[in-house]
NUMIDREN-816592 format. One record per residue: chain; residue in three letters; x, y, z of N, C-alpha, C in turn; residue number from 1. Coordinates in steps of 0.2 Angstrom, whole numbers, padded with zeros to 4 digits. Layout:
BEGIN
+--------+--------+-------+-------+-------+-------+-------+-------+-------+-------+-------+-----+
| chaine | residu |   n_u |   n_v |   n_w |  ca_u |  ca_v |  ca_w |   c_u |   c_v |   c_w | num |
+--------+--------+-------+-------+-------+-------+-------+-------+-------+-------+-------+-----+
|      A |    ALA |     X |     Y |     Z |     X |     Y |     Z |     X |     Y |     Z | NUM |
...
+--------+--------+-------+-------+-------+-------+-------+-------+-------+-------+-------+-----+
//
This chain:
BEGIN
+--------+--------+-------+-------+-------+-------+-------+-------+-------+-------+-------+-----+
| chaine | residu |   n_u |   n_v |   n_w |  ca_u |  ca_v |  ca_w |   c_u |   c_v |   c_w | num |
+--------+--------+-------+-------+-------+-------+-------+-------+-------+-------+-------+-----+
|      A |    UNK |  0004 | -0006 |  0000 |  0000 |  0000 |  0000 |  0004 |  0006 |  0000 |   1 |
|      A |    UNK |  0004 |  0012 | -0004 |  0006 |  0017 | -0005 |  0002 |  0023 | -0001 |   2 |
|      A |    UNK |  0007 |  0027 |  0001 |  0002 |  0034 |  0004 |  0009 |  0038 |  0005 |   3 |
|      A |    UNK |  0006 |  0043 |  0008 |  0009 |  0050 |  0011 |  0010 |  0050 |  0018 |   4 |
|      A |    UNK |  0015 |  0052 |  0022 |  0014 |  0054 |  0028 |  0018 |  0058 |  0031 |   5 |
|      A |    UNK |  0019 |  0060 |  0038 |  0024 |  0063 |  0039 |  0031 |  0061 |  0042 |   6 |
|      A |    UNK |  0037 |  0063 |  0039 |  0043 |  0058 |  0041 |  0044 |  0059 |  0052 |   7 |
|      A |    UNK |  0045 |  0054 |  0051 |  0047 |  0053 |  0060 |  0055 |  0056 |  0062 |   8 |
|      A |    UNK |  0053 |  0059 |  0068 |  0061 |  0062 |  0070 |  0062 |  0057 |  0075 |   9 |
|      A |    UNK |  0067 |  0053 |  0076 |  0071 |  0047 |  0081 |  0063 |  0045 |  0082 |  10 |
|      A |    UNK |  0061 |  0040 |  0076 |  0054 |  0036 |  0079 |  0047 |  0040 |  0082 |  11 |
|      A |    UNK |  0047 |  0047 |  0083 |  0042 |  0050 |  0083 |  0037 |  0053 |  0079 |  12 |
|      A |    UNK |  0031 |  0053 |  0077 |  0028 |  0056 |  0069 |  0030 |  0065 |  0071 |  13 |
|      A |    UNK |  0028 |  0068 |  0066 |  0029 |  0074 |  0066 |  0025 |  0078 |  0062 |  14 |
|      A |    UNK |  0021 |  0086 |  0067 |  0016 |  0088 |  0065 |  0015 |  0088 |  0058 |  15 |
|      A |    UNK |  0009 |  0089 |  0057 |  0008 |  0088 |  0047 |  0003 |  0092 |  0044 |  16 |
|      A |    UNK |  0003 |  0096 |  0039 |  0000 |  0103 |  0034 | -0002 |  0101 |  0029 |  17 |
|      A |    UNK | -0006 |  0097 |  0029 | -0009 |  0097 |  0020 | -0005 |  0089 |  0019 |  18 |
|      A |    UNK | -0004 |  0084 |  0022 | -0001 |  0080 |  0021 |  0006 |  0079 |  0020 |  19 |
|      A |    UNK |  0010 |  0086 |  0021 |  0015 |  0086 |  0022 |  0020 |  0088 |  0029 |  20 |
|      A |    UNK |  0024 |  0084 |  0031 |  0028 |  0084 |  0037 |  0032 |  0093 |  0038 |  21 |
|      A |    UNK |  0031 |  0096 |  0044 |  0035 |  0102 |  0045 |  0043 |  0099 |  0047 |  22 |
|      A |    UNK |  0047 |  0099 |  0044 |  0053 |  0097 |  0048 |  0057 |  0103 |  0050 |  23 |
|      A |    UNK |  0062 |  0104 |  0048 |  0068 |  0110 |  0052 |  0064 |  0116 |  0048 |  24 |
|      A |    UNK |  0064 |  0122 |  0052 |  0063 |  0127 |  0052 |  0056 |  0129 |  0048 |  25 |
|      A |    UNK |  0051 |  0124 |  0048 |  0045 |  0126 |  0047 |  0045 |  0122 |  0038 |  26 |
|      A |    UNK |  0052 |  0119 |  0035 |  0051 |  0115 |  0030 |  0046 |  0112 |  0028 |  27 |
|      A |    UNK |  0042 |  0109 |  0025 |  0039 |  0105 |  0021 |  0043 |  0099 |  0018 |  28 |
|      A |    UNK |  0041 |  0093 |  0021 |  0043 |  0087 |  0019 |  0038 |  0083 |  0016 |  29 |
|      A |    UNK |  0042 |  0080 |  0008 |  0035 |  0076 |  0009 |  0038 |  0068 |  0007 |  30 |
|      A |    UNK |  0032 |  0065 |  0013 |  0037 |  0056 |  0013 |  0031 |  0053 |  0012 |  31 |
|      A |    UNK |  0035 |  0047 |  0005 |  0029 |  0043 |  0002 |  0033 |  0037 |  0006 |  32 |
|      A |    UNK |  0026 |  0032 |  0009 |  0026 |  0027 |  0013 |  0023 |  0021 |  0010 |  33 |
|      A |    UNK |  0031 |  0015 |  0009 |  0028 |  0008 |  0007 |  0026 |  0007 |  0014 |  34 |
|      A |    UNK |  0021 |  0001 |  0012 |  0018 | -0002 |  0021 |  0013 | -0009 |  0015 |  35 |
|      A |    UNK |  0015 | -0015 |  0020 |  0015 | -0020 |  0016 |  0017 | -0024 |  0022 |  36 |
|      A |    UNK |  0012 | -0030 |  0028 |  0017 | -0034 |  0031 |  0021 | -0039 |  0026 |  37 |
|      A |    UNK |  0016 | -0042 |  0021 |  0021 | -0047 |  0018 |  0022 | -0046 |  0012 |  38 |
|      A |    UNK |  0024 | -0039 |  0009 |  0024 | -0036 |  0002 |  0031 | -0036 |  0002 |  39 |
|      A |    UNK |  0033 | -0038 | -0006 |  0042 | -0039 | -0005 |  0042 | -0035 | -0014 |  40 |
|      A |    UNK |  0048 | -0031 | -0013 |  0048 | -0025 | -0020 |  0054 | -0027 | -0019 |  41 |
|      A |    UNK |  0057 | -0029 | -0028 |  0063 | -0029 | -0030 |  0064 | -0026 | -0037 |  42 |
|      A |    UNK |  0070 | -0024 | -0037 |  0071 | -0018 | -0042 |  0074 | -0011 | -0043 |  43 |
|      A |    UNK |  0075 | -0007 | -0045 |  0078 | -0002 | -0046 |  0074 |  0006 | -0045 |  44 |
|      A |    UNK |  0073 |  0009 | -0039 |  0069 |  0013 | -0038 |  0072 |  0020 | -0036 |  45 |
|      A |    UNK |  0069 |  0026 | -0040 |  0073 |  0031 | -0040 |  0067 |  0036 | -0036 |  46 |
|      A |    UNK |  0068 |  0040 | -0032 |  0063 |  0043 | -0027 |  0064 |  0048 | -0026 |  47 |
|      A |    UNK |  0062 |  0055 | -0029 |  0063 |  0059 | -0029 |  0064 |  0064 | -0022 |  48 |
|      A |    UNK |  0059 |  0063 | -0018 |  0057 |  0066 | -0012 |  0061 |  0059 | -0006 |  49 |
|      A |    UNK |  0057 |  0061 |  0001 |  0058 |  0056 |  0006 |  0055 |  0047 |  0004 |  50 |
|      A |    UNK |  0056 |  0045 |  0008 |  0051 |  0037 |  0008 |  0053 |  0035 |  0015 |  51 |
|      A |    UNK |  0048 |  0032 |  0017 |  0046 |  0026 |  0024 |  0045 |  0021 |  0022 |  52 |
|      A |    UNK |  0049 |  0015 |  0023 |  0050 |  0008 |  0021 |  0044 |  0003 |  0025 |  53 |
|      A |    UNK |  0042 |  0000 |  0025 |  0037 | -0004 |  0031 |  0037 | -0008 |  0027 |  54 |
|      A |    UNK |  0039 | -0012 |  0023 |  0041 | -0018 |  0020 |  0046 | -0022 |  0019 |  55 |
|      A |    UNK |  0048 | -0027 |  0015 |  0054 | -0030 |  0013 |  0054 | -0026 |  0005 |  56 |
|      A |    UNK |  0063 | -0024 |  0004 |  0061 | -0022 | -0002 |  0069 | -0023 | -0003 |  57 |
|      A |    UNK |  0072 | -0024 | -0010 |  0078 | -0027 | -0013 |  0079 | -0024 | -0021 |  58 |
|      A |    UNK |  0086 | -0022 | -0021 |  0089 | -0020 | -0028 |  0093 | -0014 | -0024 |  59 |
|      A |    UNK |  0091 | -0007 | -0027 |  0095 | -0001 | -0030 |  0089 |  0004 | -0027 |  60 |
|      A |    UNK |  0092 |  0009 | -0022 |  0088 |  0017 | -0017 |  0091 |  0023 | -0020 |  61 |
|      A |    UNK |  0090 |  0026 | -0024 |  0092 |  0029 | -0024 |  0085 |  0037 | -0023 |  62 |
|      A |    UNK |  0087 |  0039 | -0016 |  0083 |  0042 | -0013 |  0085 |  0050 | -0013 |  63 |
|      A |    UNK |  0081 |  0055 | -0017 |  0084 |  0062 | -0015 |  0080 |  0066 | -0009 |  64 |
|      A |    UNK |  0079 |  0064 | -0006 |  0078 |  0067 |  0002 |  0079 |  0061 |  0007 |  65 |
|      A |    UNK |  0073 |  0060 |  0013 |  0078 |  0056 |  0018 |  0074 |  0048 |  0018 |  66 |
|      A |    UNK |  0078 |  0044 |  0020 |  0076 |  0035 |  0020 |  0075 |  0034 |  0026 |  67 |
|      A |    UNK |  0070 |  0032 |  0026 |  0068 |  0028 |  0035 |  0064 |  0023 |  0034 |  68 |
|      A |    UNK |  0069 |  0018 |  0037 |  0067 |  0012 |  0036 |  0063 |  0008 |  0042 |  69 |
|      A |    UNK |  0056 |  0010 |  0043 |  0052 |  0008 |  0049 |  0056 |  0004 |  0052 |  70 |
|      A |    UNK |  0052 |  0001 |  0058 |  0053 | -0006 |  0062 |  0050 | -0012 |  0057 |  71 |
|      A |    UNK |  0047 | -0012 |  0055 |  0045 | -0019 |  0052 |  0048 | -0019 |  0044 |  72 |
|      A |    UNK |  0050 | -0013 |  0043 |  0055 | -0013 |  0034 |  0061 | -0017 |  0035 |  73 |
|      A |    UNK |  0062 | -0021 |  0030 |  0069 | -0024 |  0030 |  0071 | -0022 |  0020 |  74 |
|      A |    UNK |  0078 | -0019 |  0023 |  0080 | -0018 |  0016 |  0085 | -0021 |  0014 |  75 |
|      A |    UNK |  0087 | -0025 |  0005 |  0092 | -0027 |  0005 |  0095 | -0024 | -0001 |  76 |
|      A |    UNK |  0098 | -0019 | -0001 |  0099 | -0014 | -0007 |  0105 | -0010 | -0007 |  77 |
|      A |    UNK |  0108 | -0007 | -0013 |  0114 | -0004 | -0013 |  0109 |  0004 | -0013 |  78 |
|      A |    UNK |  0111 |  0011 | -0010 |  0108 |  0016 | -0007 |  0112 |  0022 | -0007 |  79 |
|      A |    UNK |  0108 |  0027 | -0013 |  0114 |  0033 | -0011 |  0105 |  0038 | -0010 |  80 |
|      A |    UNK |  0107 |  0042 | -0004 |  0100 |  0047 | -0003 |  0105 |  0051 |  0003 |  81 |
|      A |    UNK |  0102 |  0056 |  0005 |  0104 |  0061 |  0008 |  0103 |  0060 |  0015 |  82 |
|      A |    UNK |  0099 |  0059 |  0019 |  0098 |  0056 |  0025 |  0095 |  0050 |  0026 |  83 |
|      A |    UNK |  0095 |  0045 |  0032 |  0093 |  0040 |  0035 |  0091 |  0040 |  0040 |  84 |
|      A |    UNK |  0087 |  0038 |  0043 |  0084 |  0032 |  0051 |  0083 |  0027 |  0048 |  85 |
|      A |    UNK |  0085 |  0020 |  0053 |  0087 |  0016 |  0052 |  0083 |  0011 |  0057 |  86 |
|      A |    UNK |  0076 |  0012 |  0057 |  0073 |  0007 |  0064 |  0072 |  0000 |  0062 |  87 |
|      A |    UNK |  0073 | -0002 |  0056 |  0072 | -0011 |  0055 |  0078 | -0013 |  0053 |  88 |
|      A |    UNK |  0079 | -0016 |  0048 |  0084 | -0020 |  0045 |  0086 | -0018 |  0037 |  89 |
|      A |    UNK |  0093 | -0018 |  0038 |  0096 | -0013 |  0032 |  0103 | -0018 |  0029 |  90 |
|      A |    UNK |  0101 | -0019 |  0025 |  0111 | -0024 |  0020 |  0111 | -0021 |  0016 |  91 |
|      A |    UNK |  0116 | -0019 |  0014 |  0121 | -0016 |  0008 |  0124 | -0011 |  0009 |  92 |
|      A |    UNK |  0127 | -0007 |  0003 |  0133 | -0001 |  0005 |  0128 |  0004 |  0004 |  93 |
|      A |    UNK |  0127 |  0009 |  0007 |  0125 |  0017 |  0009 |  0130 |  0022 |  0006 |  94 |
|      A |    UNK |  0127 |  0026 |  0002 |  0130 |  0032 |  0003 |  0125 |  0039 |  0006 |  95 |
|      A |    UNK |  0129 |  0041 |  0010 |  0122 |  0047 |  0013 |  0126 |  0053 |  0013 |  96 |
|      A |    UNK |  0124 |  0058 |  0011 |  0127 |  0064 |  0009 |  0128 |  0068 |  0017 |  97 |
|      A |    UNK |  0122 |  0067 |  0020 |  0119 |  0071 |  0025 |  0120 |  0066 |  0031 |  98 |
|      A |    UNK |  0115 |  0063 |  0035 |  0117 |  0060 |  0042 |  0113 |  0055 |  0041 |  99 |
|      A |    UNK |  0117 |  0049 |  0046 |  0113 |  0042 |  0046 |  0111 |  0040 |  0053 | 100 |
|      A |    UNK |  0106 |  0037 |  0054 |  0105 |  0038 |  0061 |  0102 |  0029 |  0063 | 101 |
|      A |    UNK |  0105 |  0025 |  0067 |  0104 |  0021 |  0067 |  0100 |  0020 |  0073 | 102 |
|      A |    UNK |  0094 |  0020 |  0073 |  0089 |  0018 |  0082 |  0088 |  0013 |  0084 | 103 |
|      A |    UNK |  0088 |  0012 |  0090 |  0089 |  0005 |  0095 |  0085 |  0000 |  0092 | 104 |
|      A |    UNK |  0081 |  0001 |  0087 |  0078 | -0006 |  0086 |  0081 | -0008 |  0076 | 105 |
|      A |    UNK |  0086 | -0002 |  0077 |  0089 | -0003 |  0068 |  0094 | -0008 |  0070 | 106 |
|      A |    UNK |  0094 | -0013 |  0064 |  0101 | -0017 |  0063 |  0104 | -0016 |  0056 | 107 |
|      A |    UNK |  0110 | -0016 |  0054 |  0112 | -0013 |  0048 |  0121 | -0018 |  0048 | 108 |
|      A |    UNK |  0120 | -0020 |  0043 |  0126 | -0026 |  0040 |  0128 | -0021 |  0034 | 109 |
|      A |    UNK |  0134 | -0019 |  0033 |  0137 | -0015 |  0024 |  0140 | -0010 |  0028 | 110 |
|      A |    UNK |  0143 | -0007 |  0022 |  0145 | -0004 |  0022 |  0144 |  0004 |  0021 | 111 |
|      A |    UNK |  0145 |  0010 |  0028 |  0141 |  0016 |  0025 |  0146 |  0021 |  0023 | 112 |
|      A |    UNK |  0144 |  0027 |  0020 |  0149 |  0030 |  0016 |  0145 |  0038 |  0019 | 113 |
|      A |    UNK |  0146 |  0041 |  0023 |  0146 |  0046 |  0027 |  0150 |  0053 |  0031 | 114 |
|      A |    UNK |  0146 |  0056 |  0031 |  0151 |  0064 |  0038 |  0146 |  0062 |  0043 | 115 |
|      A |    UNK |  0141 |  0059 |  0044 |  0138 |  0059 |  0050 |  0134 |  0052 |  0051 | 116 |
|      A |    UNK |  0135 |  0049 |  0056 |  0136 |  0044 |  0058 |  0132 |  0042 |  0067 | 117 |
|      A |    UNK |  0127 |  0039 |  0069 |  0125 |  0039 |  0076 |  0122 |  0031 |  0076 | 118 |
|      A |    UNK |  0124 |  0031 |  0082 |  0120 |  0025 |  0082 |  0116 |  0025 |  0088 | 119 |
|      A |    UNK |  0111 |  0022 |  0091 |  0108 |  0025 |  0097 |  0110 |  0017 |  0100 | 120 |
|      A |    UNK |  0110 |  0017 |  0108 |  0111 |  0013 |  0113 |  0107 |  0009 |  0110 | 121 |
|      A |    UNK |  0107 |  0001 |  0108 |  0105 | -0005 |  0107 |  0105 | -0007 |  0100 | 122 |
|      A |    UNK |  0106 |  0000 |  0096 |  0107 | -0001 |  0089 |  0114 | -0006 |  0088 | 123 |
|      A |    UNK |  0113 | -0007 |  0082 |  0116 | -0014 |  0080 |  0121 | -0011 |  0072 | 124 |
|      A |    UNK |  0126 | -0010 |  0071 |  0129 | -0012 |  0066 |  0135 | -0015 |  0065 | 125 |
|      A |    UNK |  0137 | -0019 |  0058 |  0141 | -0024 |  0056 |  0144 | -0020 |  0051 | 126 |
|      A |    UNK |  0150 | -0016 |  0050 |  0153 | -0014 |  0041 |  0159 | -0011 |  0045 | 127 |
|      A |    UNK |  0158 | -0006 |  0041 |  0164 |  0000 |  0039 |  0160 |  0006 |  0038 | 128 |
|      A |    UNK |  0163 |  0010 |  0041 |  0161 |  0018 |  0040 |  0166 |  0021 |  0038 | 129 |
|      A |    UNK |  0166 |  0023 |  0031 |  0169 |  0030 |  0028 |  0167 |  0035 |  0028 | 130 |
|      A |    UNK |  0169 |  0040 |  0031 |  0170 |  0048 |  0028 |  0171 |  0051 |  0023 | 131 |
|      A |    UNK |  0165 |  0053 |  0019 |  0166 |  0056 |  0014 |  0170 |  0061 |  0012 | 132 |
|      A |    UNK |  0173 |  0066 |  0014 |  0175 |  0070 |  0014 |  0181 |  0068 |  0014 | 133 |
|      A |    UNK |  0185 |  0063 |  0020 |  0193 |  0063 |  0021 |  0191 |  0055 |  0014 | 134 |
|      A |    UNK |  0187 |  0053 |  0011 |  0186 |  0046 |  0008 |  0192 |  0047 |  0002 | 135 |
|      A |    UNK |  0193 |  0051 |  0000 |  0197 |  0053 | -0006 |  0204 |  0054 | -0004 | 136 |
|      A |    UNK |  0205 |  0056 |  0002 |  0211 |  0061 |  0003 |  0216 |  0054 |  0009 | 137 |
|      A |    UNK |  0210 |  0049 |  0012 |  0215 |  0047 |  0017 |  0212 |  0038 |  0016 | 138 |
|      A |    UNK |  0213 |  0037 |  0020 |  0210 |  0028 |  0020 |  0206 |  0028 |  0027 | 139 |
|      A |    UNK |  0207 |  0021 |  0030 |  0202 |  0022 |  0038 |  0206 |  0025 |  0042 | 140 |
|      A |    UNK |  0205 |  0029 |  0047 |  0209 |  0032 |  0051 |  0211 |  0025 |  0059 | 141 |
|      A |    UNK |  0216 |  0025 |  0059 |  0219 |  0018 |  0065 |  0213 |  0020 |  0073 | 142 |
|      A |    UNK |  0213 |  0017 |  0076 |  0210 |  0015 |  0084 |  0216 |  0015 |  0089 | 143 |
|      A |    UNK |  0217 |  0018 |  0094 |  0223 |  0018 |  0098 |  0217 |  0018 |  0105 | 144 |
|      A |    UNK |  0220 |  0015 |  0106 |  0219 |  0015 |  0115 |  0225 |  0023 |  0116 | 145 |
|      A |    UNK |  0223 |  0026 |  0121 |  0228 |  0032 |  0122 |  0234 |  0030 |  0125 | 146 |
|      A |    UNK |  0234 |  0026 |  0128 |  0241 |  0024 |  0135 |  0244 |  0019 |  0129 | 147 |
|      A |    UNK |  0240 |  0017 |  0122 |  0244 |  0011 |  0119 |  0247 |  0015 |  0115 | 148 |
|      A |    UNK |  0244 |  0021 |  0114 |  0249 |  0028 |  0108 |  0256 |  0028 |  0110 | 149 |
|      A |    UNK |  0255 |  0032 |  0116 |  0261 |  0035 |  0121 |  0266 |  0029 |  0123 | 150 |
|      A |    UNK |  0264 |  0021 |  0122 |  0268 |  0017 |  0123 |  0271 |  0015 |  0117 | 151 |
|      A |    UNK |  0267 |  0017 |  0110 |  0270 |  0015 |  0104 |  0276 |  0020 |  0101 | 152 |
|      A |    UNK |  0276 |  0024 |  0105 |  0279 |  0031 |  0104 |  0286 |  0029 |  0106 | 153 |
|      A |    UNK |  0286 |  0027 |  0114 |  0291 |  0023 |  0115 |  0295 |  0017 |  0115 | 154 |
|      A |    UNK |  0292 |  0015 |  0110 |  0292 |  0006 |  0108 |  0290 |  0003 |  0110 | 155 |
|      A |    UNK |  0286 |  0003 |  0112 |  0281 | -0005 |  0118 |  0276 | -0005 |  0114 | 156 |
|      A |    UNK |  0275 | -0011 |  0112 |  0266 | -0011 |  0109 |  0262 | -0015 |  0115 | 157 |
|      A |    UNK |  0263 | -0016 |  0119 |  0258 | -0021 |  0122 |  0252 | -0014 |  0126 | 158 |
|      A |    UNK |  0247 | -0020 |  0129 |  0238 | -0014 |  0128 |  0239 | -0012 |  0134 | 159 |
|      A |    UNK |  0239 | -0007 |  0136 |  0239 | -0004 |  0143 |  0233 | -0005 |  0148 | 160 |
|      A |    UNK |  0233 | -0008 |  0155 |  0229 | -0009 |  0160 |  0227 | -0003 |  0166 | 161 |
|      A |    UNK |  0223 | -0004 |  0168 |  0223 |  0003 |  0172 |  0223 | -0001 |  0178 | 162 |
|      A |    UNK |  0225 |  0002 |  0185 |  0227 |  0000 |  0191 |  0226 | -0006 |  0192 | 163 |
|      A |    UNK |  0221 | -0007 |  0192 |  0215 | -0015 |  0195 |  0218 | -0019 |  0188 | 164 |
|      A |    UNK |  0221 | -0019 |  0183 |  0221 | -0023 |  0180 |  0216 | -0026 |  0171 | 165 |
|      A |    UNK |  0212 | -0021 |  0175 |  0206 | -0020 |  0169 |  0208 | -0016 |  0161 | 166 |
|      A |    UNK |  0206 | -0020 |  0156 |  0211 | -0017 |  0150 |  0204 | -0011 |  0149 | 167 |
|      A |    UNK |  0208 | -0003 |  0146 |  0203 |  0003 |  0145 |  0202 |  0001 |  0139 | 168 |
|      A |    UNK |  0195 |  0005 |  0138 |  0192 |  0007 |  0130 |  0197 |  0009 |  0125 | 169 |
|      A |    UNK |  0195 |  0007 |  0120 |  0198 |  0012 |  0114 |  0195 |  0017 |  0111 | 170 |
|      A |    UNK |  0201 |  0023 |  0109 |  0199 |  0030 |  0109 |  0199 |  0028 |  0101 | 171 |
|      A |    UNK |  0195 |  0031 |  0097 |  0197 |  0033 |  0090 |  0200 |  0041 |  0090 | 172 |
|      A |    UNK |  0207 |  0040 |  0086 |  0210 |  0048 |  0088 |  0211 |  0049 |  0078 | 173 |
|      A |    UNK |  0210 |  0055 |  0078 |  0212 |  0057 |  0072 |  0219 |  0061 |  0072 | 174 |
|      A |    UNK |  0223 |  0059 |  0066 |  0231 |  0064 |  0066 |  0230 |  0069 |  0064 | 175 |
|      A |    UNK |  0234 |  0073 |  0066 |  0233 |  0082 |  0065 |  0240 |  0083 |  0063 | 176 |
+--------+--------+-------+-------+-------+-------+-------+-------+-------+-------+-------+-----+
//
């Protein structure tokens, strides 16, 4: 089933004018909604505006506004649109110009190509995260534990413990 409605912000609807969503600053958004419990779409879909997934859907997104993949959407598709929420289940590479937001009930396997990246507390993903901007200029940027930098510095690789023993987090650091 096809229709209109208004895009959710972190899983909540949002008021709505004529059928179309107010998002930032009083914009108009307008998001068409697949909903389908046992509807399955494959193939190559080009989307001018936003869309809300409530189905199983497979092939090629290319979406020019934002993709939100309900709770009950499962997507298996390669993806370039400008932003994302991510409440169901998402496989393949993303490209998002703008921000990807994965919510505690999203799970996402692939690869995302991104400047903005969240995943909320219970959120699930499985890939690689690139930076669009540095994607050209650099490669993945390393993980250091802080105390393992400062011991790499001085030749020691092994992972530094804190008093009790307990090994610390890793810090992701960027070089300047």
């Amino acid at each position: 089933m096809l229709g209109r409605k208004a895009a959710p912000t972190n899983g909540q609807a949002q008021e709505t004018s004529n059928g179309r969503a107010t998002g930032n600053g009083g914009q108009a958004i307008t998001l068409l909604t697949v909903v389908g419990e046992h509807a399955k779409m494959e193939g190559k879909f080009d989307i001018a505006d936003s869309i809300q997934i409530e189905c199983e859907i497979g092939g090629e997104l290319n979406v020019g506004g934002k993709l939100v993949i309900g709770e009950k959407g499962v997507v298996n598709a390669n993806v370039e649109t400008v932003d994302a929420v991510i409440m169901g289940v998402y496989e393949g590479n993303m490209v998002a110009t703008g921000n990807v937001e994965i919510a505690t009930t999203g799970r996402v396997s692939g690869n995302i190509r991104t400047d903005s990246l969240v995943i909320s507390k219970g959120g699930f993903f499985n890939g690689n995260v690139i930076k669009i901007k540095d994607g050209e200029n650099a490669g993945a940027k390393p993980v250091y534990l802080m105390e393992e930098k400062a011991a790499q510095s001085a030749g020691s690789r092994t992972r530094a413990n804190d008093v009790r023993g307990n090994r610390q987090p890793y810090v992701v650091e960027e070089d300047r």
